[in-house]
Every structure is written in structure tokens, then in C-alpha cells.
C-alpha positions in Angstrom: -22.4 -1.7 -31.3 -20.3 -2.4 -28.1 -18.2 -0.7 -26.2 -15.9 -2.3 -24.1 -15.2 -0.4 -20.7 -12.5 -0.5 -18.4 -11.9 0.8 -14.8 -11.7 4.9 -16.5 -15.3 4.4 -17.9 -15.6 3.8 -21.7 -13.9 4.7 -24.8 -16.0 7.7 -25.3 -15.5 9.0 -22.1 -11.7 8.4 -22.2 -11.3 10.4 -25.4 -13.7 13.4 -24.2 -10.9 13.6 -21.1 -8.3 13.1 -23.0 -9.5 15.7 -25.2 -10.8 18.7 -22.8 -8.8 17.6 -19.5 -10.8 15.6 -16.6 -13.7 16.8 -15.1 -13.2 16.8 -11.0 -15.5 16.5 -8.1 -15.2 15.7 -4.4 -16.3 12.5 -3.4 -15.0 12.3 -0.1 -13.4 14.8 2.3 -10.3 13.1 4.2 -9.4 16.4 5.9 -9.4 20.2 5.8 -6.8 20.1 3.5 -7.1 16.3 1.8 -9.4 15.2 -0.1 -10.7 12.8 -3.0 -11.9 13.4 -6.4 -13.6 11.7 -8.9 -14.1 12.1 -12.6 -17.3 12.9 -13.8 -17.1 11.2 -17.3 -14.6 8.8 -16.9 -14.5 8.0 -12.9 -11.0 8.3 -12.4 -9.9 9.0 -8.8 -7.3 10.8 -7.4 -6.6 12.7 -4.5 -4.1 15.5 -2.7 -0.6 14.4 -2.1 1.5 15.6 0.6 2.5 18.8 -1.5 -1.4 19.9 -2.5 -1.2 17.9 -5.7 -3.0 15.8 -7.5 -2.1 12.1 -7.5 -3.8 8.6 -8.7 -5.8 7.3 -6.0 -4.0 3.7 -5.2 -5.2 1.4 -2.6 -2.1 2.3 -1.1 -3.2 6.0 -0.6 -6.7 4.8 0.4 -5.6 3.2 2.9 -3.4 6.2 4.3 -6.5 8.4 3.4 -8.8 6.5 5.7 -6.1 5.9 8.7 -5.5 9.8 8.3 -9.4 10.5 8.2 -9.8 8.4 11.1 -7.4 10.4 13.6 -8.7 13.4 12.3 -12.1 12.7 13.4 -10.8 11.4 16.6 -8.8 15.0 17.2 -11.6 16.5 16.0 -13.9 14.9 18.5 -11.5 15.4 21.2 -11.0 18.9 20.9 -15.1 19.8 20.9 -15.4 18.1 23.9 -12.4 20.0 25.4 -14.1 23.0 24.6 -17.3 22.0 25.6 
């Protein structure tokens, strides 16, 4: 038998989420604060909004993601060798 799958994983999976509710994990930390998550069964992605919420992870907010993860490093850097 085949299964046809689809950018959310297969059929299976999609009911088991749609069933019990998704099942999260980090998959990259933007931030502190932001960060990206990933589906375990079905391998949607979504990540924190502005107001701490989840949201479906566009290219759109990738692309903020990584411009906002690249001047957080940059701070980041800057202020250990402030300290230093």
C-alpha cells in the first residue's frame, strides 16, 4: 500500500496530530526569547511571533528569523568582548 506524503509528513502522521495535538521540539534557537519548532510526527514548523505565540514558519519569517539571529550574535559577540 502507498501512502502519498506531503510537506506535513504522511497521512498517518497528519491524523495522529490532528487527533492528540502536535508534538513540538526546538530545532533552532533564533534568540533568548525566539525560537523554531518542529513536529515530531508530522514536521510542521513554526516558530514565536512577536507576542510569544506560535505561528507557521513561512519563508517570510525565516528570513526575519535568520536576519534577527544574525544581529543577535553580532550584539552578543560585541558585548563579551566589551566585558572582556
Amino acid at each position: 500500500m502507498k501512502t502519498s506524503t506531503h510537506h506535513h509528513g504522511n497521512k498517518f502522521s497528519a491524523f495522529f496530530c490532528n487527533l492528540f495535538g502536535h508534538h513540538y521540539v526546538v530545532s533552532k534557537k533564533v534568540t533568548q526569547h525566539i525560537k523554531e519548532y518542529k513536529c515530531i510526527h508530522c514536521q510542521k514548523e513554526v516558530t514565536t511571533d512577536v507576542s510569544g505565540k506560535l505561528s507557521a514558519l513561512t519563508p517570510q519569517m525565516q528570513e526575519i528569523n535568520s536576519t534577527l539571529e544574525e544581529m543577535y550574535q553580532k550584539r552578543k559577540s560585541r558585548v563579551v568582548h566589551q566585558v572582556a
